[in-house]
Structures are given as structure tokens and as C-alpha cells.
N, C-alpha and C positions, 0 to 999 in steps of 0.2 A: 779302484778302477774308475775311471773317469768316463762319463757320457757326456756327449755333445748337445749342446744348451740348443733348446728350439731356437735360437737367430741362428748359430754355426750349424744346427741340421737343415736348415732351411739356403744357408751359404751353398754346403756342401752338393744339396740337392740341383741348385742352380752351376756349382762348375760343371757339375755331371752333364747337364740339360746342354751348358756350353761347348762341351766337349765333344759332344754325340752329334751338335747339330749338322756336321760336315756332312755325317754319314746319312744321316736321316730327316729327307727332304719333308717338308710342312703337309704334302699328299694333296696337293691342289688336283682334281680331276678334268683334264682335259677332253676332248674328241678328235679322232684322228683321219686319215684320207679313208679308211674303211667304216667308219661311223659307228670306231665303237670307243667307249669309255676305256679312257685309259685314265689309271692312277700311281702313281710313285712314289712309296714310302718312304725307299731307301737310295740312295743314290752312290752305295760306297762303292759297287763294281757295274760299272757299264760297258756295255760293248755298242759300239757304235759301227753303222752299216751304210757306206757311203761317203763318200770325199765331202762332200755339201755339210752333211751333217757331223761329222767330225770335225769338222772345221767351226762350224759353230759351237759344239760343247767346248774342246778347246777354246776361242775366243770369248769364251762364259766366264773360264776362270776353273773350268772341273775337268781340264787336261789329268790330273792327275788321280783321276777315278776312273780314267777309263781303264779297262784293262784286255781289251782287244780289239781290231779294228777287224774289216774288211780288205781284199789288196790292191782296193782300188782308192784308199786313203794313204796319200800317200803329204797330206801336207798337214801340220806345221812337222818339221823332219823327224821331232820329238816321238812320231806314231813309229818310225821303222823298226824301232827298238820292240814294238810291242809284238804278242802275238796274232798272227793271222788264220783268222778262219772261213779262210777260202773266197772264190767269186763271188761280186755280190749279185749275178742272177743266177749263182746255182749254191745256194747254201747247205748247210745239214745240220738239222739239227742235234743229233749228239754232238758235233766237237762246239757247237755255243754253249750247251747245257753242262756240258764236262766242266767249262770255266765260271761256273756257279753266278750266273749273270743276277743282280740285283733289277736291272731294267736294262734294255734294249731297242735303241735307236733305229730307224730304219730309212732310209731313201726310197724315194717311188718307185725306183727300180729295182729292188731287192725283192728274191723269192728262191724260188716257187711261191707260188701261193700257199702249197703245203704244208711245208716248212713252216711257213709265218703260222698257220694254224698249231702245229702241231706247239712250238713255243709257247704259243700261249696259252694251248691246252696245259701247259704244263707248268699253266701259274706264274709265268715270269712277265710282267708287263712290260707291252710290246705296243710302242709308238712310231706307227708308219706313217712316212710322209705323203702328200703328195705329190705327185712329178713336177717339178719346175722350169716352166717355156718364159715365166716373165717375171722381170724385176720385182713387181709386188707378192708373187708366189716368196720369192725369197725373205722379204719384208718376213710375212706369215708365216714363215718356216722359223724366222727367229723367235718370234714372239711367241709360239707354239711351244719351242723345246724349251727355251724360258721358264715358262710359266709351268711346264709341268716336271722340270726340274728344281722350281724354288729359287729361281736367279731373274724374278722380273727386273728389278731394278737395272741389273746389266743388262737384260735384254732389252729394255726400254732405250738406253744408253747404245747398245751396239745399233739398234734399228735407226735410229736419229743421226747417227755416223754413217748408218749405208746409207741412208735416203740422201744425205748431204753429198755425199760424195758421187752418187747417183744423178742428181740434179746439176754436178760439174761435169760430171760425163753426156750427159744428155745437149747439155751446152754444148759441148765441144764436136757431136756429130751433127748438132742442127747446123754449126760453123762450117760446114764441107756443102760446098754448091754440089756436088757430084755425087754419083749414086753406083759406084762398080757394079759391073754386071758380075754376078760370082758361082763358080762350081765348087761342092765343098766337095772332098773325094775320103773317104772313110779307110778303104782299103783297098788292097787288090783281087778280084775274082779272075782267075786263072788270063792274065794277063787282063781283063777289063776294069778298070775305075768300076767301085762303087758309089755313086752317085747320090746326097742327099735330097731328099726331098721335103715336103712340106712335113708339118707333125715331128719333127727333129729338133733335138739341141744347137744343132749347128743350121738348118733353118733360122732359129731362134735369131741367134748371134747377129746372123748376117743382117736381121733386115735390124736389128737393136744398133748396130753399127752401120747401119743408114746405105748396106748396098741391098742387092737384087738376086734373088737366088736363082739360076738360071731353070732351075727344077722346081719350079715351085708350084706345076701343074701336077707335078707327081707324089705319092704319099711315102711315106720312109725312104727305105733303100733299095737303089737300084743300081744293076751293069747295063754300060753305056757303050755301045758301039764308037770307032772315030767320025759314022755318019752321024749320028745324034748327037755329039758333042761339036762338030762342026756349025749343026743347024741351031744349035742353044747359043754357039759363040761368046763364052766366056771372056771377061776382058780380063780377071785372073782367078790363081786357083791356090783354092785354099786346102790343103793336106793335115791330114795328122801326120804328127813329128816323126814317130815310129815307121809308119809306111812311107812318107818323104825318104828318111833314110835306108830303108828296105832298097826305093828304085834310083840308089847313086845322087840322094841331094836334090837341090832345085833343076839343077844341067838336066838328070836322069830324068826326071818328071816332065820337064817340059818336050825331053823327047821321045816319050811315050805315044805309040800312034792317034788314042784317042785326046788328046793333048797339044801332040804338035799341028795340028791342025784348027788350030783356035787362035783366033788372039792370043791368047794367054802364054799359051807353050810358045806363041810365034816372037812376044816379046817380052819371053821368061820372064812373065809377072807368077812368081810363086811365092807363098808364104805356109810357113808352119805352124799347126794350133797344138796346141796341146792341151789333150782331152780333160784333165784333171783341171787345169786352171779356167781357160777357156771356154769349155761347155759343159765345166761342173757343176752351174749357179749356185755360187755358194755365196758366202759373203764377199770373197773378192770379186764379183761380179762387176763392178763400178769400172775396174780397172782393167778386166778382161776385155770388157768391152770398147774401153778405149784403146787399147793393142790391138787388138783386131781391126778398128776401123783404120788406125794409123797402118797398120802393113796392109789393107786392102790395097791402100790409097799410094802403098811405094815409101813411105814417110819412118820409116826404120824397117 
């Protein structure tokens, strides 16, 4: 019987180390939006929680460790196929734990807060974001999951590509002399627009694409009478895709009573955002916000 000469136990040792390395990240320890230590040893099953953040482990190169999303991930198309464990602001933690999560990802908007507690009581390392209103939040969103998933080098590489690409988009809305006055409308409350206000992603957006949020005396969400929306005078209006199609399209919208009494509804300037690309800030950010400023503006 033949035994393996110390060079070929020492080979053999080393394919093993090579082989394992996919599943089992170097354990760099980060800090996360709650200020606590997080480390990740293993990175063979993750669940990721949030469009933003799924979007960046996919463009890491560890699409293929994920093993569950939230169902509010709905990009690269490659996640529909995966399982889904429910809203990301009303999670539960057994159906996460049920799918033996190695580490988990989080958005700033994912909870309860219970939830997040009780995961991590239960020993699975849990990387919460935090909320993103601005391009650099993004930046450090990448560099964060990065680093504590063992992919600096790409993540070094994908931030150097947002910020480039960022600094074309930035170009391109300082190139608009004009400033659209803008209403963002979220949903509908019992026939009234829900109206964004300051402290929003869709706040965000507008002023990133260089208009004027007509609400931006006001904090979140609000229902808007057709006398307030009259006195705001919107010069257009910008909808989720979902509820645009709810009230009959741009035609429907702009003849909605709190609406048609605006500019906006008067000279059917409507556009559609769509929640996940638009005011997901995720990596495609660069480009969202160039769509946005260009349909504010009439220009597609």
C-alpha cells in the first residue's frame, strides 16, 4: 500500500484549501448600519434581502450562492427562479432559518426589527444595510458587502465603474438649464394620490435628477386633496408603473381630479418609475437616474 510522499500530501492539502475556497469566505469582519460586528465565514448559502443588495452580490460574481431572495428582488431575472421568503418589511424568521442560511444580507429597509434580532440570535450572520438617499450611500453599500463577503478586489472594480458612470450621469443633469417642478404619487388612498415627501427615495431621485419636489415641505407620505395639488402646481407627474396602470395609463392619471387640475394632468406630462430600478439605489443607480431626469424633462 502506498502513502502520499510529504510534496503530494502537501499538493493534495492545497487542492482541498482550493476547492473549499468558493464556500468559505477569508472571515474579514465588518460593521454594519446597527453597529454591530459582523463576520462571515462561509458564504456557500445566502439569502439576500432587498433589490439593492442582491443586485450587488450578483454583480460580485456570488449569484450562484445565493439561495433565496426577498420578493422585492426581482433583478438580474436569474433570482425568479429562486425561493422567496416573503416581504422585505415583514419577514419571519423560521421560513429564513428553515433554508439553512450560511449568511444574510439585509437592506435598510428589511424587518421587523424583531426578526433581525431573533436571526441573529440564532447565530447566522446578519449584515444590515443602511437606508440609501445618496449615490455615496451606494458607493458604501458595495464596498461593505464586498469586503465582508471576500470579493474586495471586484468590489473595488464594481465601485470605480459606479462612480464613473455616475460622474456621466451627473454631467448629463447639470446639462438641463431647467428644473421640473415634480409630484411623485406612490399610490392611491381611497381615490386621493399619495404624495411623496421629503425623507423618500423618490424625493431622492427627483432632486438627483435635477427637478423640484413639489412636497418637499412635507415628511414621507401623504393624501393630497385636488386643492393642494392645485396650490403645489406640478409641472409633471411622476407615478409608480403599478398604480399608473391601476388608473387607465397616463390619459387615466392625468384625469384624476387631484391631477387634472395641475399643469401636469393639464398637459398630460406623466411618467412611470419603477420602484425596483428607479428608487432601489442599487448599482444601477447611474442609469436610473438618467431615465428619470430624461422623462421628467418629455425626452423619452
Amino acid at each position: 500500500m502506498s502513502h502520499p510522499t510529504p510534496s503530494r500530501r502537501a499538493l493534495l492539502a492545497g487542492l482541498a484549501v482550493s476547492l473549499a475556497a468558493p464556500l468559505a469566505a477569508r472571515a474579514a469582519t465588518v460593521t454594519d448600519a446597527d453597529n454591530q460586528s459582523v463576520t462571515v465565514r462561509d458564504t456557500s448559502r445566502i439569502i439576500t434581502l432587498g433589490g439593492d443588495v442582491t443586485e450587488i452580490v450578483y454583480a460580485l460574481g456570488l449569484g450562484g450562492n445565493v439561495v433565496a431572495v426577498d420578493t422585492t428582488s426581482l433583478y438580474p431575472p436569474d433570482v425568479e427562479a429562486l425561493p422567496k421568503v416573503g416581504y422585505l418589511r415583514q419577514l419571519g424568521s423560521e421560513a429564513l432559518l428553515s433554508l439553512r442560511p450560511t449568511a444574510i444580507l439585509a437592506s435598510g429597509d428589511a424587518g421587523p426589527p424583531a426578526v433581525l434580532r431573533q436571526l441573529r440570535d440564532a447565530g447566522v450572520p446578519l449584515l444590515h444595510m443602511a437606508t440609501s438617499r445618496q449615490p455615496t450611500d451606494v458607493a458604501e453599500k458595495i464596498t461593505l458587502i464586498a469586503r465582508a463577503l471576500d470579493h474586495e478586489t471586484a468590489g473595488n472594480t464594481m465601485r470605480v465603474s459606479f462612480e464613473a458612470e455616475l460622474a456621466k450621469t451627473q454631467a448629463e443633469v447639470a446639462g438641463f438649464n431647467d428644473h421640473p417642478r415634480c409630484l411623485f404619487v406612490l399610490s392611491m388612498n381611497g381615490g386621493a394620490p399619495m404624495a411623496a415627501g421629503t425623507q423618500t427615495a423618490a424625493d431622492a431621485m427627483i432632486r438627483l435628477a435635477g427637478g423640484v419636489n413639489v412636497f418637499a415641505d412635507s415628511r414621507g407620505y401623504k393624501a393630497i386633496s385636488p386643492e393642494v395639488a392645485a396650490a403645489a402646481a406640478p409641472e409633471v407627474l411622476l407615478m409608480m408603473s403599478h398604480t399608473l396602470e391601476g388608473v387607465g395609463g397616463p390619459a387615466g392619471a392625468a384625469a384624476l381630479p387631484a391631477i387634472a387640475v395641475t399643469p401636469a394632468g393639464q398637459r398630460k406630462r406623466v411618467a412611470a418609475v419603477d420602484g425596483n430600478f428607479h428608487l432601489g439605489f442599487g448599482p444601477r443607480l447611474p442609469a436610473a437616474i438618467s431615465q428619470i431626469a430624461r422623462r421628467m424633462r418629455g425626452l423619452e
